[in-house]
SEMITOR-341675 format. One record per atom (N, C-alpha, C, CB): residue in one letter; x, y, z. Coordinates in steps of 0.05 Angstrom, whole numbers, plus 5000, padded with zeros to 4 digits. Glycine has a CB too. Example, Ala and Ser with C-alpha at 12.3 -4.5 7.8 and 13.67 -1.06 7.14 Angstrom:
residues 2
a526448865156 a524649105156 a526449345156 a522649115181 s525749555142 s527349795143 s525850015157 s528249885114 
***
This chain:
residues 438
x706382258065 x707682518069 x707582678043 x710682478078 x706782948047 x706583108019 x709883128015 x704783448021 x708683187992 x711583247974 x713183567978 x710583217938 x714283747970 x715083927985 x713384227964 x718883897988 x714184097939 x712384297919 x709184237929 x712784207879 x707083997935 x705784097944 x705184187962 x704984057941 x706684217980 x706084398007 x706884608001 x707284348033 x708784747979 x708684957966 x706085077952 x710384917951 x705784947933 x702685047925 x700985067942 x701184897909 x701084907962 x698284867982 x699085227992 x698384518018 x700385198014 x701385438019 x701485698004 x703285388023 x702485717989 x702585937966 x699786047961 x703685797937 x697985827948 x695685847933 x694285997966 x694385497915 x694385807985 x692285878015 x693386208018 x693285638053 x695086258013 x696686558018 x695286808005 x699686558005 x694786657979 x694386907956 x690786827956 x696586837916 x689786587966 x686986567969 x685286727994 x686586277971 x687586778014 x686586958034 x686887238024 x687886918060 x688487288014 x688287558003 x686787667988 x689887617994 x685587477969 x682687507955 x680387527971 x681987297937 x680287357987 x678587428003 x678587658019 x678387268016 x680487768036 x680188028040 x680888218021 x681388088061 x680988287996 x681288387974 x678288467980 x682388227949 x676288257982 x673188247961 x672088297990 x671887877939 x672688258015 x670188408032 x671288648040 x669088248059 x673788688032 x674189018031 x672989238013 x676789058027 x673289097983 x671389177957 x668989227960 x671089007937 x666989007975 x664888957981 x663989237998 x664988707993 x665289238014 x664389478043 x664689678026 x666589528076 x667689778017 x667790007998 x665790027979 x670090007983 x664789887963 x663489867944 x660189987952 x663889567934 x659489827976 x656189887983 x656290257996 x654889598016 x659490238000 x658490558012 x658390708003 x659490688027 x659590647979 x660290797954 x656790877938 x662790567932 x656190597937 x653990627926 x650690807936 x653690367922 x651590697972 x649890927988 x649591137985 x650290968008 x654091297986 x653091617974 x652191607949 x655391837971 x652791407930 x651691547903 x648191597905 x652491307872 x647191297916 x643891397917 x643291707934 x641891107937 x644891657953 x643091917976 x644392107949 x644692018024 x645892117943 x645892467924 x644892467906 x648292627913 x643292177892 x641292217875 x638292397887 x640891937866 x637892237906 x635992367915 x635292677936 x635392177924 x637692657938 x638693007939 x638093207918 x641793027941 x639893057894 x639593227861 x636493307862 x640292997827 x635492987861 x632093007854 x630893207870 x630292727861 x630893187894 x629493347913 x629493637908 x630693307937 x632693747892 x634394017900 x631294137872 x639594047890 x631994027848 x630594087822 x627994087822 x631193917802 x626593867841 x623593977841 x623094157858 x621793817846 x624394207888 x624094447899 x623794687883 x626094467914 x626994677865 x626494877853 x624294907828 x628694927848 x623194777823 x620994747805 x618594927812 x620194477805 x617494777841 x616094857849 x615995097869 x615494697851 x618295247869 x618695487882 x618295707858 x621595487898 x618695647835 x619195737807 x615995707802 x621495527786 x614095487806 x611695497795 x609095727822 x610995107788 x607795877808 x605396027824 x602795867832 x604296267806 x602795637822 x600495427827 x601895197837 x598895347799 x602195077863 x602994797871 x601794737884 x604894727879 x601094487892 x599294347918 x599994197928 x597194247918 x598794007950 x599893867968 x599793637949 x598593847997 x601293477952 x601493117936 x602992967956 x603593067902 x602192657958 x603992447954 x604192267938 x604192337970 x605292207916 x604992047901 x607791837893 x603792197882 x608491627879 x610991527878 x611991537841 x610691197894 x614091587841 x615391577814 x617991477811 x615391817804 x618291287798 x621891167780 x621790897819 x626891657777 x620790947842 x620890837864 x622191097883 x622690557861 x621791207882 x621991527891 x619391617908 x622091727861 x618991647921 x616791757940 x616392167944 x617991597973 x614492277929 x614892527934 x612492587952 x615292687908 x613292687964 x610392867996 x611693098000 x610192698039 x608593277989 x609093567996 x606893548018 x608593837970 x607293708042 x605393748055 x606494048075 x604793458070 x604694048092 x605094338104 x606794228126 x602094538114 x609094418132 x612494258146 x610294098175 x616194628163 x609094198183 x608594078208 x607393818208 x606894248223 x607093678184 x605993418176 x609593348177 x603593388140 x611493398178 x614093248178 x615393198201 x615893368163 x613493278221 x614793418255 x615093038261 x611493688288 x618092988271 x617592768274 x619792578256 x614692768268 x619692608226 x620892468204 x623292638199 x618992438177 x623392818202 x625593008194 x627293158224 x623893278174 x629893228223 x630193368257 x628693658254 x634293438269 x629193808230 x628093928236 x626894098213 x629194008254 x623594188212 x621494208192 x622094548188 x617994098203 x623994678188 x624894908178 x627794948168 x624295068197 x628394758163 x631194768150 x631294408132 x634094818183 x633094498109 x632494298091 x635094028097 x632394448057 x634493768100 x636693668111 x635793318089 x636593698154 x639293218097 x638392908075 x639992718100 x640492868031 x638092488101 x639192228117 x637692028123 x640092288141 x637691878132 x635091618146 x633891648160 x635491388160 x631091578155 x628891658162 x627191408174 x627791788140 x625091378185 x623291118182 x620691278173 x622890898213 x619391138150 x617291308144 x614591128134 x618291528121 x612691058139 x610490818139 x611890618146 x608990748114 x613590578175 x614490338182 x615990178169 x612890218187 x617590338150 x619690268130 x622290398141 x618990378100 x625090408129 x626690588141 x627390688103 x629590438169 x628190948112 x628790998086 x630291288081 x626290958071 x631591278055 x633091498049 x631091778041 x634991398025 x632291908049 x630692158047 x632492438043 x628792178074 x630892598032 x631692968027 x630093088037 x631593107999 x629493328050 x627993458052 x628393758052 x627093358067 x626793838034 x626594178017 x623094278038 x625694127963 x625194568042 x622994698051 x621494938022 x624294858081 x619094938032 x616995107998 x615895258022 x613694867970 x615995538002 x613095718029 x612195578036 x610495898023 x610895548060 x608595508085 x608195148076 x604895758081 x610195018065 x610894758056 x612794608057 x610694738040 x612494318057 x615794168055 x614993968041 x617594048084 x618093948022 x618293768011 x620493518013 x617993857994 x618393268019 x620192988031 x620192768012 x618892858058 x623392787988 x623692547976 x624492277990 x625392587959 x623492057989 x623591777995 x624091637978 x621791668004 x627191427992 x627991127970 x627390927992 x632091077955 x626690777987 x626390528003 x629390438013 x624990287985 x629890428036 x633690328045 x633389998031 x634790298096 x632489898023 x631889568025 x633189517988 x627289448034 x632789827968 x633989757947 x636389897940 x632289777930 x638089907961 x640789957962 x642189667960 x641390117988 x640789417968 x642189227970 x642289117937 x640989037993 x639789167916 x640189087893 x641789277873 x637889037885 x641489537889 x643989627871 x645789647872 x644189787863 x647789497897 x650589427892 x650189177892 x652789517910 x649289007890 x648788687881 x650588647857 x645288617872 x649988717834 x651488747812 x654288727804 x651088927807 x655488937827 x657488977837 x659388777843 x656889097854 x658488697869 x658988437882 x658788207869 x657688397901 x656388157850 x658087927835 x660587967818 x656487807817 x661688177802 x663188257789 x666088177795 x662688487789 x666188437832 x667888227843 x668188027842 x667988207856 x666387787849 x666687427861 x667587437836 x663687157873 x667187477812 x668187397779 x670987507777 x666187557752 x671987697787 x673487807787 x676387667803 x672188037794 x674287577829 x676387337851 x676587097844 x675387257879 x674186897823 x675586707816 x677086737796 x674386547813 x677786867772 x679686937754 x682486947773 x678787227738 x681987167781 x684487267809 x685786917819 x682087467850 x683486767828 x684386537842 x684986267824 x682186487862 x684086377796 x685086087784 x687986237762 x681785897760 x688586507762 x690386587753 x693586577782 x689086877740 x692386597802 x694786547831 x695086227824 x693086597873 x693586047826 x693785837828 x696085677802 x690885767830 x695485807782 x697685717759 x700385847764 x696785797727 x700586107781 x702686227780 x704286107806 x702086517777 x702585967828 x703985787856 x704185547846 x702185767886 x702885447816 x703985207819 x707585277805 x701784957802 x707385457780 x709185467772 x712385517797 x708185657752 x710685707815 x712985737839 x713885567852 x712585867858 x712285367857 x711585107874 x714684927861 x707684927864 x714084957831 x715684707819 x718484867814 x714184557789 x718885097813 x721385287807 x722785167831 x720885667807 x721785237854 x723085167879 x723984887890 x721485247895 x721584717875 x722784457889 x724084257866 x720284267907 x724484387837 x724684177814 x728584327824 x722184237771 x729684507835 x732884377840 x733184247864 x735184587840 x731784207881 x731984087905 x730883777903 x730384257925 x729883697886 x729883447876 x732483337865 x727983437858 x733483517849 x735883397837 x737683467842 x736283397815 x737683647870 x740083607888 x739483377905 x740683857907 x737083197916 x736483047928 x736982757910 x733983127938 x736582737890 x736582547864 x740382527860 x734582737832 x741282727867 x745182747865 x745382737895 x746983097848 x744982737910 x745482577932 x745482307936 x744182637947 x742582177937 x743481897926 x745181777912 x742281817916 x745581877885 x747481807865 x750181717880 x747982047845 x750981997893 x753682137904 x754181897925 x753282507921 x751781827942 x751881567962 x752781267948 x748781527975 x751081257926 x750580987915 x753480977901 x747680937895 x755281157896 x757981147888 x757481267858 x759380817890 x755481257851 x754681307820 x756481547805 x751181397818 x757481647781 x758281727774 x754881977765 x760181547761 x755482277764 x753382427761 x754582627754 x751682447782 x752282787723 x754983087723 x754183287740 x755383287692 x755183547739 x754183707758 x751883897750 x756183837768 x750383957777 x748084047782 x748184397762 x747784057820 x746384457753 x745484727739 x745984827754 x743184807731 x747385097750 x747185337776 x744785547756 x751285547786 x743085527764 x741185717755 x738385637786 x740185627713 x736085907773 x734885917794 x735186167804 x735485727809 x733886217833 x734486337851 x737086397866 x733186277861 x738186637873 x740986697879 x740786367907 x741587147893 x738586307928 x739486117948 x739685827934 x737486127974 x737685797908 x737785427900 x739885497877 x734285227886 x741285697868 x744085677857 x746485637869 x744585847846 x746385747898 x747485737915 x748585427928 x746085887926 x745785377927 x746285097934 x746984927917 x744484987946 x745884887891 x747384747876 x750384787872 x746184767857 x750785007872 x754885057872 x755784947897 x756385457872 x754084937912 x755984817945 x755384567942 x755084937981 x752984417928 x753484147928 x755484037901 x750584037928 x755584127883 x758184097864 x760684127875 x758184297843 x761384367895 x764084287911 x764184047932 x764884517927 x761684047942 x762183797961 x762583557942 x759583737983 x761283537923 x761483237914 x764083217898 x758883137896 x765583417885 x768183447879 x769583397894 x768783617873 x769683487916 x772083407941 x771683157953 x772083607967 x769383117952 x768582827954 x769682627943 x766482787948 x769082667906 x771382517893 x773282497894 x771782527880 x774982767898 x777482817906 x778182637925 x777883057913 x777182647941 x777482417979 x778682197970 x773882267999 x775982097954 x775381867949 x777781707937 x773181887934 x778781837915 x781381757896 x782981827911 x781881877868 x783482007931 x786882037939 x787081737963 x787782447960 x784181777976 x784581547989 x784281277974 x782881548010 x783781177952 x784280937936 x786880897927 x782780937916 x787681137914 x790781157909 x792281077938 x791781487898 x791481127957 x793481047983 x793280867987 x793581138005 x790380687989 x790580427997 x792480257975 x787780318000 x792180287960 x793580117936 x796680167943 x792680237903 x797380467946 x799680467946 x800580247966 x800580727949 x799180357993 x800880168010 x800779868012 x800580248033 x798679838000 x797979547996 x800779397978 x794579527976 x800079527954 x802579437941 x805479417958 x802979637919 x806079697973 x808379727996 x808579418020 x807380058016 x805979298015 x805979118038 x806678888021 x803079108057 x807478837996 x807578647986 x811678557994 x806178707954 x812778847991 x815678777987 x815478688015 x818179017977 x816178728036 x817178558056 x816978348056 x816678598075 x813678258050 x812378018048 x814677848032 x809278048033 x815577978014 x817477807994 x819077738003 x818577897974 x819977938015 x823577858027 x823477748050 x825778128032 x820477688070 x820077498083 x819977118075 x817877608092 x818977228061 x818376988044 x820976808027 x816177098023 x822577008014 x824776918005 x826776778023 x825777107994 x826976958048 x829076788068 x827776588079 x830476948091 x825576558084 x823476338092 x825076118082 x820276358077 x823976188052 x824775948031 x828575878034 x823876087992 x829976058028 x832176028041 x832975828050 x832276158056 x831675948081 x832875808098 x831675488108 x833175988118 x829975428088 x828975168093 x831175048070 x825275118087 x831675188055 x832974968032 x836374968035 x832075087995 x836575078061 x839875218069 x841575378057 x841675048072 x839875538037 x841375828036 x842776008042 x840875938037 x841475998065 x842976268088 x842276108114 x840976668089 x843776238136 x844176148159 x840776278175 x847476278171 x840676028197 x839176088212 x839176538231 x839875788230 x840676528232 x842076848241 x841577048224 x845276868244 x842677018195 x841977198188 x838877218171 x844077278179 x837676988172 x834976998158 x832877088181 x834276678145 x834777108213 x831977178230 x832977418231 x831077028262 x834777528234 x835377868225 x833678028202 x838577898214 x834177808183 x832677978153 x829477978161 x833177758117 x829077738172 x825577758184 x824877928195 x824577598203 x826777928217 x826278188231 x825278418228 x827578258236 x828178508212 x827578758199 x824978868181 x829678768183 x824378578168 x822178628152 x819578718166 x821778408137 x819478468184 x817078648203 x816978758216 x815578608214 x818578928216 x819179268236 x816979398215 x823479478236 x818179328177 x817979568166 x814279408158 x820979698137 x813679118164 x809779168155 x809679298174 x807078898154 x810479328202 x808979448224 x808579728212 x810579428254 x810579928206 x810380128199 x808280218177 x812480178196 x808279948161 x806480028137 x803079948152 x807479798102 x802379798162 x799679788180 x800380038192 x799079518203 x801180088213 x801180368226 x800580658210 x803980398237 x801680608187 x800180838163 x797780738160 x801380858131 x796680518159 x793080518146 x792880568178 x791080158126 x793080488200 x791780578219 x790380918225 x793580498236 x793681058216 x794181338218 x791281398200 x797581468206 x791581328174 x789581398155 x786581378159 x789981258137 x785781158188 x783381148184 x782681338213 x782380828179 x784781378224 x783581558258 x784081838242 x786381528298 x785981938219 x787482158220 x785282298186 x791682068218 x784482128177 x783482018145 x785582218136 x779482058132 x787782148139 x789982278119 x789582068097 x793482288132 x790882088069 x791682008050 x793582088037 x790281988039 x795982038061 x798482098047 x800981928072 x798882508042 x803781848059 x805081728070 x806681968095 x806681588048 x806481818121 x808382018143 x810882018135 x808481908174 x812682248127 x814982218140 x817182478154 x816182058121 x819182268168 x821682388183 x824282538163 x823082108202 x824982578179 x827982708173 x829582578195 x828283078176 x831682448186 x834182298198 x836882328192 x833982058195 x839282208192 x841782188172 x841581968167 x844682238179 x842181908131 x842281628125 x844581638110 x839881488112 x846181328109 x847481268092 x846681158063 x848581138104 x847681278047 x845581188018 x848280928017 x845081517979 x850081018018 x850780718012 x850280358030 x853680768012 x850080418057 x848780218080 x846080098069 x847980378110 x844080358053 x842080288043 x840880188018 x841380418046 x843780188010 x844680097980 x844279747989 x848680227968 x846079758006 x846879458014 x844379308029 x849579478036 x842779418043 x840479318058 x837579298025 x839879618091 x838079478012 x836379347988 x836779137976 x836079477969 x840379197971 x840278927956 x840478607973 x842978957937 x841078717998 x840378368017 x837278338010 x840878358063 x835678578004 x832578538009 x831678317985 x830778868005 x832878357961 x832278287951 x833978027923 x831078487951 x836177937940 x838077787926 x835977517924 x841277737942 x834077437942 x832277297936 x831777267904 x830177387950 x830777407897 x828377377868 x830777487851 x824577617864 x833277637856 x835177597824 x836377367827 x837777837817 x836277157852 x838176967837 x835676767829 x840976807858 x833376757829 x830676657814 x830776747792 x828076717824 x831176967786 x830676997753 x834077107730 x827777337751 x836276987749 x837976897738 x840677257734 x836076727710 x839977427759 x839877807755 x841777807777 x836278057762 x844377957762 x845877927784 x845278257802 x849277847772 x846278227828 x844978517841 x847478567860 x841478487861 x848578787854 x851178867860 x850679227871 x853178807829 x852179317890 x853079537909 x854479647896 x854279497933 x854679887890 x856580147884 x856980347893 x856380237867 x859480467908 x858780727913 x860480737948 x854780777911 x860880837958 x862280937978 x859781088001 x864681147962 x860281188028 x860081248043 x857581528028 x862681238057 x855081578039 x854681858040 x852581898049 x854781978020 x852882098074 x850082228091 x847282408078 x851382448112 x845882348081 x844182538070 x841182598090 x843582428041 x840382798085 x837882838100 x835082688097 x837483098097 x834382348102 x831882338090 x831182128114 x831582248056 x828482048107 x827181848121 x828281528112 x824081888116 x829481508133 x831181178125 x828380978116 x833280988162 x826280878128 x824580758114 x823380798087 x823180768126 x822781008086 x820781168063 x824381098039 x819281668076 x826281258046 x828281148016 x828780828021 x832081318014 x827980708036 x829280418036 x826680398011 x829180158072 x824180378024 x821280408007 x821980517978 x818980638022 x823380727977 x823780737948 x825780637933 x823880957941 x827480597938 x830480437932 x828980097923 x833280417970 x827779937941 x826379697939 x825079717913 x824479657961 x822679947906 x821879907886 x822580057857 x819879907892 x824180187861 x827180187833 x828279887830 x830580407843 x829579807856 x830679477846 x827679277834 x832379267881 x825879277836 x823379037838 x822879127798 x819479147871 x823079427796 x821579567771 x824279387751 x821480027770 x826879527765 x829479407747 x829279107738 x832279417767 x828978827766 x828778637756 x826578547739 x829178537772 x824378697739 x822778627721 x823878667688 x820378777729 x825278927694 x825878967660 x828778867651 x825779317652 x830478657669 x833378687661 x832278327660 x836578857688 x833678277635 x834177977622 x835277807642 x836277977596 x835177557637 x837077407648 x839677367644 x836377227647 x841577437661 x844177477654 x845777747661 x844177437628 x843477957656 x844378217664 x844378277694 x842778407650 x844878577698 x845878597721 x844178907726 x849478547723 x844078927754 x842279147765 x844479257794 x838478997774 x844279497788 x847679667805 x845779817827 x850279987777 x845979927849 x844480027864 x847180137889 x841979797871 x846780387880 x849980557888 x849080857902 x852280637854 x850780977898 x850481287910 x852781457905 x850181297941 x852281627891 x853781817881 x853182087903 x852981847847 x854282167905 x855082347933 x851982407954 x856682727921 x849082547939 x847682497952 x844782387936 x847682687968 x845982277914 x843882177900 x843981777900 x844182357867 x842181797903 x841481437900 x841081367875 x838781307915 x842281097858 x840881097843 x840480757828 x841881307830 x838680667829 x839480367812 x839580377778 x836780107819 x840480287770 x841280207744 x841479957735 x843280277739 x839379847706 x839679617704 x840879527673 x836979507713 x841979347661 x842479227630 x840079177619 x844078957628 x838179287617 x834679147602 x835079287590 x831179137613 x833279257566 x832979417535 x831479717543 x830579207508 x832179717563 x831080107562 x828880197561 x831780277541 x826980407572 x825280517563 x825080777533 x824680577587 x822380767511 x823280797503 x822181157507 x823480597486 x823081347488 x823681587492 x821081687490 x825581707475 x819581647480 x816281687483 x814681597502 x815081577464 x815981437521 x814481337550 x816681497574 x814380907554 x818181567564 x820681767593 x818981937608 x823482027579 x816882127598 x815682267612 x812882197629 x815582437596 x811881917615 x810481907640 x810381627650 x807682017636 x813581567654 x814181327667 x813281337694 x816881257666 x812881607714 x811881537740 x808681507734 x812681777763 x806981457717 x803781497722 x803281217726 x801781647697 x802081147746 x800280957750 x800580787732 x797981027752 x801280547736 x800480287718 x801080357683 x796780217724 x802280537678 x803080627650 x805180437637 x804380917651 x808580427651 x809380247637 x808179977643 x811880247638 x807079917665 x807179627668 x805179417652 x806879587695 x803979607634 x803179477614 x804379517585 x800879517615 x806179667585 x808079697560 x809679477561 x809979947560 x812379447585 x814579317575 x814779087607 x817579567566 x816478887606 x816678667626 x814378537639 x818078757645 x812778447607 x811078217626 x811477957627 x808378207620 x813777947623 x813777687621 x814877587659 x816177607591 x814877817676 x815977727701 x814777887713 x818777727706 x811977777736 x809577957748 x811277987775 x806077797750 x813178167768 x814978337789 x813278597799 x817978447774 x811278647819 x810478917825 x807978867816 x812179167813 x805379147823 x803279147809 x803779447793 x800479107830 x805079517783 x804579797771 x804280087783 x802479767759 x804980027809 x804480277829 x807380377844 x802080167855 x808680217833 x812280237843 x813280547838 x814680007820 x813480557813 x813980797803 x812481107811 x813580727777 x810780987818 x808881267817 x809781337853 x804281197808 x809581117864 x810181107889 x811681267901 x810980917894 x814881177888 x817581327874 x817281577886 x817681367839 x815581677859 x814781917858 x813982087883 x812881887842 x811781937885 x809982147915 x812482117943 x805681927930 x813881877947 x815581947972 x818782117967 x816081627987 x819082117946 x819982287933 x819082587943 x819482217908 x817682637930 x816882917936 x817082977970 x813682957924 x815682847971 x815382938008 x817382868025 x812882788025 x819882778016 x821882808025 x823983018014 x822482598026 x822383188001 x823183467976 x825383387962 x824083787989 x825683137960 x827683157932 x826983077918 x830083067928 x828282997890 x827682977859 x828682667845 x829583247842 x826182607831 x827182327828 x827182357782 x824082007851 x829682187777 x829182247748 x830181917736 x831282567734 x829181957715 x829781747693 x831481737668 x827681707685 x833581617664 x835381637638 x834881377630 x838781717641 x835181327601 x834081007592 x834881107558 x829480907600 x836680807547 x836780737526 x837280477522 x837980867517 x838880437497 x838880227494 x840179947504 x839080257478 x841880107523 x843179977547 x842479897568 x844480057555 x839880027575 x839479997605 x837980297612 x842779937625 x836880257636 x835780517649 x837080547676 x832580497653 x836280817677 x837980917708 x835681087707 x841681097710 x835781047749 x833181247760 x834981267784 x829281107765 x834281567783 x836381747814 x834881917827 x839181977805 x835081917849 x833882037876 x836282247882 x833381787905 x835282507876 x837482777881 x835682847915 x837083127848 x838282787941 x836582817962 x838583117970 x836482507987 x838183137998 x838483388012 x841083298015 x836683468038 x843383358022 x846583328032 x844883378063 x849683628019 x846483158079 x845483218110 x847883408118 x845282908134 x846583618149 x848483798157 x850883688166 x847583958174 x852283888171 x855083798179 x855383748208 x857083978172 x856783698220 x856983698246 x855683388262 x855383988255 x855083148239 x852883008265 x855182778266 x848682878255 x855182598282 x856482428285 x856182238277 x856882408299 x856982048243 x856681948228 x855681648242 x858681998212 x858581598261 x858181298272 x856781228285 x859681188284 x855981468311 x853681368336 x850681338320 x853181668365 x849681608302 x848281508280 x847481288268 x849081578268 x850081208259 x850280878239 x849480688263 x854180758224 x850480658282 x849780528291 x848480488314 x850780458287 x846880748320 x843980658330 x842080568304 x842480928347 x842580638281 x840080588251 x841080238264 x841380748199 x844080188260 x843879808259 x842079608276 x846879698267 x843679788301 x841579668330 x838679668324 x841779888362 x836879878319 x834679908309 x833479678298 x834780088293 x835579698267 x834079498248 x834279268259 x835079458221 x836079138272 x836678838283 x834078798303 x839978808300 
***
C-alpha cells in the first residue's frame, strides 16, 4: 500500500505534468501559426519591393529563377490562370505549383505577373527550433513541479504521521507531548483537536483511576468491620445477634459500593452518587464507632461518642463513609493509650484524636492523595492513603466543608453540614434509617 505523501506526489506531480503537456501543444499550435503568418508576410514584403522595383525599372523581362529558397516567376498574367484566383488583382495564400503546395504572393506588372514561391514543407523547420525550446522549457517546468510536489507531498503528510505516530502512543498508554500547531489552517486544526482529545483523554483516564482506588480503598472498611466481628464472634466477643446485625449492615453498604463501580462502568461516571436524607450525626457517631471498636481495642485506642441529638441534611452512607475514615486516619495516628472522640456539635461532625498532631506545614495539604501517609503513622498500616482525600471529594458533593485543627495534643477534623429543614419528623425518620440498616 502506498504511503499517503506518495500518492501525494504521484498525484500532484501527474496534475502539474498534464498541464505541461497541454501548456506545450497549445505553444506548439500557437507557435507554428505564428510562424506561418510571419513567413507568408515575409513573402508578401518580398513580393511588395520587387514589384515595386520592377514597376520603377523601364527594362524588365520574363524570369523564373530561385533565390535565399524563394521562387520568383514573372510571366504574362495568363501563364498564372489556374495558380492564382485571380490573374488581375494581386493576392497571397496556398497554392500548388510543380506538384508542390506552396506559399505564395502575387503582384500584378503591366501586361505581367509576378508569383513569389516558399515551399509549405519549410515551415516545418522553421518552427522546429521553437518546439524544441519548448520540450526544454517543459522538462525544467517538470523537474522544477516535481521538487515543489514533493516538498507539498511531505508538508501535508509529515503532521499526519505524527498525528498517526500520537495516536499509537495515546493507545499504547505512552506518555507524548503535544502535537505542533503549525501548517495549514486544516493540519493545525487538527493537531489542536487531537491535543484536546488526548487531554481529556488523560483527564478520563486519572479521574477514573482516582475512583477506582477511591472506592477500592472504600471497599476495604466494611471488609474490616466484617472481619472484626467475624473474629469476635468466634472468640466470644460479642453475641451471635449483634455480630449478624453489624454483618449485615456492612453488606448493605459493599453492595452500595459495587453498585458505584457498576454505575461507573454503564454510566463511565467517575464520581461518587449521592442523596439528600435527615441524618442523625449523633446515631452516626455511634454506628462508626460500633464500626470500628474492633481494631481500637487491637491497638490498645479507646473510641468514645460525644454529643447529643442533631438532624442535618446529608447522605447517611456517603457521611457514615466519611466519619469511618476520620476514625481509621485518627487510629492510625493516636498512641496506645489515647483516645479518639467522634461527636457532633449542632451540625458539624467531628472526630478528634490524643496523637502528636499534624504538623503546621502539612495542614494545608493534608487532604492530597497519599501525602500524609507517608509523613506520620507508619508504624500502623491503618488505610492506604486515600482516606483523607476521599473526605474531601464526598464532602464537597454533599456541599459542605470539611477542615482540620492539629497540635500538639491531638487533631480534630469537622464536617460543617447543611442544618436539615424544619418540620420533618425526627422519629419516623430514625427509625425507618434503623429498620433499613438491620
Amino acid at each position: 500500500m502506498k504511503s499517503l505523501r506518495a500518492r501525494l506526489f504521484a498525484a500532484t506531480l501527474a496534475a502539474l505534468a498534464l498541464t505541461l503537456a497541454l501548456t506545450i501543444a497549445i505553444g506548439a499550435v500557437l507557435t507554428r501559426r505564428q510562424v506561418d503568418r510571419s513567413q507568408a508576410a515575409t513573402v508578401s514584403r518580398l513580393a511588395d519591393n520587387l514589384a515595386l522595383q520592377r514597376r520603377q525599372s523601364v527594362n524588365y523581362k520574363q524570369q523564373d529563377q530561385v533565390v535565399g529558397g524563394v521562387r520568383i516567376v514573372i510571366r504574362p498574367r495568363a501563364f498564372f490562370t489556374g495558380v492564382v484566383p485571380d490573374v488581375s488583382r494581386s493576392s497571397n495564400g496556398e497554392t500548388d505549383y510543380g506538384g508542390e503546395p506552396q506559399l505564395y504572393s502575387y503582384r500584378t506588372l503591366p501586361h505581367l505577373g509576378l508569383l513569389m514561391l516558399r515551399p509549405s514543407s519549410l515551415r516545418s523547420a522553421a518552427w522546429r527550433p521553437f518546439l524544441v525550446d519548448l520540450l526544454l522549457a517543459a522538462l525544467a517546468g517538470a523537474a522544477i513541479a516535481a521538487g515543489f510536489s514533493f516538498l507539498l507531498a511531505r508538508s501535508i503528510a509529515r503532521p499526519i504521521r505524527r498525528v498517526a505516530d500520537a495516536t499509537r502512543a495515546v493507545a499504547a498508554g505512552e506518555l507524548h507531548q503535544p502535537l505542533p500547531d503549525e501548517g495549514s489552517t486544516e493540519l493545525a486544526s487538527l493537531a489542536r483537536a487531537f491535543n484536546q482529545m488526548a487531554e481529556q483523554l488523560a483527564d478520563s483516564r486519572e479521574a477514573e483511576r482516582d475512583f477506582l482506588l477511591s472506592v477500592s480503598h472504600e471497599l476495604k472498611t466494611p471488609l474490616t468491620a466484617i472481619r472484626g466481628y467475624a473474629e469476635g464472634l468466634a472468640d466470644g466477643a460479642f453475641g451471635a445477634e449483634e455480630a449478624a446485625r453489624t454483618i449485615g449492615v456492612e453488606a448493605v453498604r459493599l453492595e452500595r459500593l459495587v453498585r458505584d463501580l457498576l454505575d461507573l462502568a454503564r454510566m463511565n461516571r467517575s464520581e461518587f452518587s449521592v442523596r439528600r436524607e435527615p441524618v442523625d450525626l449523633a446515631q452516626l457517631a455511634r454506628e462508626t464507632v460500633a464500626r470500628h471498636e474492633s481494631s481500637a481495642r487491637r491497638f490498645g485506642v479507646t473510641l468514645r461518642v460525644e454529643g447529643d441529638e442533631s438532624w442535618v441534611e446529608a447522605d447517611h452512607e456517603r457521611l457514615l463513609q466519611v466519619a469511618s475514615n476520620l476514625v481509621e486516619n485518627a487510629l492510625r495516628e493516636t498512641p496506645r493509650g489515647g483516645t479518639v472522640t467522634v461527636g457532633a456539635r449542632g451540625p458539624t461532625l467531628f472526630v478528634s484524636d490524643t496523637g502528636p498532631g499534624i504538623p503546621e506545614a502539612d495542614l494545608g495539604r493534608a487532604f492530597e492523595r497519599f501525602y500524609l501517609y507517608d509523613k506520620i503513622g507508619k508504624d500502623r498500616p491503618v488505610g492506604s492513603g486515600l482516606g483523607l482525600a476521599i473526605v474531601k471529594q464526598l464532602a464537597t458533593a454533599m456541599e459542605s466543608e470539611v477542615r482540620v485543627e492539629s497540635d500538639s495534643r491531638g487533631t480534630t477534623f469537622s464536617v460543617q453540614l447543611r442544618p436539615e429543614p424544619r418540620g420533618v419528623d425526627h422519629l419516623e425518620v430514625g427509625a425507618a434509617q434503623t429498620s433499613e440498616r438491620v
